[in-house]
N, C-alpha and C positions, 0 to 999 in steps of 0.2 A: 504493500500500500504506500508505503515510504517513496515508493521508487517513481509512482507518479508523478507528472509537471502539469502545471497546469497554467497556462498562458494565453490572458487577456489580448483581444485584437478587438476593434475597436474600429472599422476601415468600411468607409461608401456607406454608412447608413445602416450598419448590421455590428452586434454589439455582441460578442462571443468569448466562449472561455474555452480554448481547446485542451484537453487531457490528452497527455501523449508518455510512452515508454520511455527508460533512459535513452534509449538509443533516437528518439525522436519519432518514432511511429505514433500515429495520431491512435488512441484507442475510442475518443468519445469530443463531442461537443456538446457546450449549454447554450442555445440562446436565451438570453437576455430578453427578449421583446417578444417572444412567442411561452418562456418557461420550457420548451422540450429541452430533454437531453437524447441527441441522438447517439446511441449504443453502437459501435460498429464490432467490439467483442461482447458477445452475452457472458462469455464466465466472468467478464473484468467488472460485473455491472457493480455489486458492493462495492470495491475498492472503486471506481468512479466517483460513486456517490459518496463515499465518503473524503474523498480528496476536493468534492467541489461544494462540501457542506457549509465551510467557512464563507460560500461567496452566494450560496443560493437563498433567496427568501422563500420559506412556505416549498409545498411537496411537488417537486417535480413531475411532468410526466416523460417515460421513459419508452425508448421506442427504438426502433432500427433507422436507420438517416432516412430523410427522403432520394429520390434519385438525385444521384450526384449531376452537377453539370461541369463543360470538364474544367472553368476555374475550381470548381471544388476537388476535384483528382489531382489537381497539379497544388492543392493548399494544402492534401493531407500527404502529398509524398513531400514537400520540404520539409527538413530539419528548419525549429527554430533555429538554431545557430547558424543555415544561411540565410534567414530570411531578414533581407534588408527593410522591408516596411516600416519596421521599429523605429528604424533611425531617427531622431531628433533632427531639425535644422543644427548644421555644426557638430553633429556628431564629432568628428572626429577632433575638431576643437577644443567641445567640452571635453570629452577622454585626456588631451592635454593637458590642459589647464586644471582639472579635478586629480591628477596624478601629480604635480608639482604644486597645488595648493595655492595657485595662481587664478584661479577665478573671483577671488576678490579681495586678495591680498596686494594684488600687482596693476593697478587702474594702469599704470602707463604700459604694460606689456599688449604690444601692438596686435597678438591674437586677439584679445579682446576686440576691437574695433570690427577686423575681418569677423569674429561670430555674431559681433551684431548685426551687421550686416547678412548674414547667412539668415537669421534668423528672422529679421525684419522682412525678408525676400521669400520668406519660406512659407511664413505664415500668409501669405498673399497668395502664395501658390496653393495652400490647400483649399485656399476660399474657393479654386477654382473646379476643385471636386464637383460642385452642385450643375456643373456645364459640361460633364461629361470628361471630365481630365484628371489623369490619376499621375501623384507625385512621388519620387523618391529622396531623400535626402544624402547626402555624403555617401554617395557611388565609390567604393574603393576598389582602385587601379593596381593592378601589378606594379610594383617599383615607390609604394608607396604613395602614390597621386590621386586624388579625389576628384570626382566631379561634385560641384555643391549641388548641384539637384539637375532629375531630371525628368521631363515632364512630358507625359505621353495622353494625347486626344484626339479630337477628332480633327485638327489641324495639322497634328505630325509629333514626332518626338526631338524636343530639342533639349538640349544641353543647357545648362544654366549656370553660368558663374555670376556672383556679385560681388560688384565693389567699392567697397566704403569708401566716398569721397568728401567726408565730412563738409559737406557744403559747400564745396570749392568749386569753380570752376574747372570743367574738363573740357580739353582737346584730343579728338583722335584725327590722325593721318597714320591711315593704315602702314605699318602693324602697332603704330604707336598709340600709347592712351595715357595724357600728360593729364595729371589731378595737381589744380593750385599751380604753388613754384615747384613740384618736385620732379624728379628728373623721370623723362619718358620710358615708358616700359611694355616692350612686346604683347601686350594683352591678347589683342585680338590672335595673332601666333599660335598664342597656347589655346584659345577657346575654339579654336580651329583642329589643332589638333587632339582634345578632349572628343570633339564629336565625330572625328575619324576613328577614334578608336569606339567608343560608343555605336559606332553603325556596322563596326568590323561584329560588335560583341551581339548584336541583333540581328543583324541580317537585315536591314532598313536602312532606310532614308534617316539623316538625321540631322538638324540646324542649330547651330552654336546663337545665343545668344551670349550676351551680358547686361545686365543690369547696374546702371549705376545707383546707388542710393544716396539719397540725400543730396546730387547733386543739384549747384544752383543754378546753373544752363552750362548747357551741352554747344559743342562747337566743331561742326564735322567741317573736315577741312580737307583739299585733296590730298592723296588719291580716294576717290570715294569708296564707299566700307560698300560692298555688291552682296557679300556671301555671311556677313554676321549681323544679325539683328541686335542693336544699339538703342536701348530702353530704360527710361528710367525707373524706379519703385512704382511711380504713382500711374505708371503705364499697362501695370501689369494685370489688373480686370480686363483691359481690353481683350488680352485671348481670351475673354470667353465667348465671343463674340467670331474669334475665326474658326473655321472647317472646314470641310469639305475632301479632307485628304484618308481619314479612318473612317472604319465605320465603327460601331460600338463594339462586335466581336473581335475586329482587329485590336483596337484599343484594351481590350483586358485580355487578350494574348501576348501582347508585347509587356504589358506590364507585369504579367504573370514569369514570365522570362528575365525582365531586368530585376525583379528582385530577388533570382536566387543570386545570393554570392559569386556560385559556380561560373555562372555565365560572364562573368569577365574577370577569371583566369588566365583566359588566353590572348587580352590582347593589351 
């Protein structure tokens, strides 16, 4: 009974608590908004119930799943521990900064700025759930490199990097992106090739943004920017408003894919 996990998800409007083996097989789920628990082992059904006692109000009813559909085949074969959903905006940030005891002991350490920014960008992006687009946060790359998010609908899947320009004036001339007086830096380069390797790890199409935050005008300047989309924070409701490129099964098949771990091992 011990050996149980039992792990809240909480994603698109459906409020769950999966029960799964050490090894990560799903044995049962509870919804939340209906009270089933669907039983996928009948001998495990006690120890279920008793490992989702702490989180259930009043007596469940218990039952065999309904048909799966195949997002649900592809939810109960990941292991929590590849599943990216989780992730926080800045995941990989916070993990820093909570490991060196830097998250609010250290105001001038410059991570800070970059995860407010992660964050401030991020929580715009899930507003965008309710339009049919599903997000991931801090995509982690072979070689230690992240993508801060990455956002798959019915317009396409793009890449998203943000960055904090504390209110300053920005300049870009492609590949450069000059924030304030500080000295220009390849931006656009890397958000370029984030969504190359992002399209290598899908098998898709896929469009590099970045977002600046906070900045106080923007200043495109030649060569013109053709292939990266150049957006501020308060711009970012507007995709809910584009599409025409998925359709809704494609969209939770690709998102179904970007969030195992697995799938960008390889590039």
């Amino acid at each position: 009974m011990a050996g149980l996990r039992v792990t809240p998800v909480h994603r698109h409007g459906q409020a769950r608590l999966y029960v799964s083996l050490p090894d990560g097989r799903s044995v049962a789920w509870y919804d939340r908004d209906t009270g089933h628990v669907s039983l996928l082992l009948a001998d495990r059904r006690d120890e279920v119930l008793a490992a989702l006692r702490p989180y259930v109000v009043g007596e469940p009813v218990v039952g065999p799943p309904p048909v799966p559909t195949p997002a649900d085949l592809v939810r109960l074969s990941l292991h929590p521990d590849d599943d990216l959903a989780p992730n926080r905006p800045g995941e990989a940030l916070l993990t820093e900064l909570e490991r060196y005891g830097s998250v609010h002991r250290f105001r001038t350490d410059p991570r800070r700025r970059e995860l407010a920014a992660q964050q401030l960008a991020g929580a715009a992006l899930e507003r965008l759930e309710a339009a049919g687009w599903r997000v991931l946060h801090s995509v982690p790359l072979p070689g230690e490199a992240r993508i801060d998010h990455l956002l798959v609908g019915p317009a396409g899947v793009l890449t998203i990097r943000a960055l904090n320009t504390g209110r300053h004036r920005v300049r870009i001339a492609d590949p450069l992106v000059t924030v304030g007086h500080a000295a220009p830096v390849p931006l656009l380069r890397g958000a370029r090739h984030e969504a190359e390797r992002a399209s290598l790890a899908l098998a898709a199409a896929v469009r590099p943004v970045l977002v600046l935050v906070g900045a106080d005008r923007v200043e495109l300047g030649p060569p013109e920017v053709r292939d990266v989309s150049v957006l501020k924070d308060t711009e970012l409701p507007d995709l809910a408003r584009m599409g025409g490129v998925l359709k809704p099964a494609d969209v939770e098949a690709l998102y179904w894919t970007a969030r195992d771990r697995r799938t960008w091992l390889r590039v």
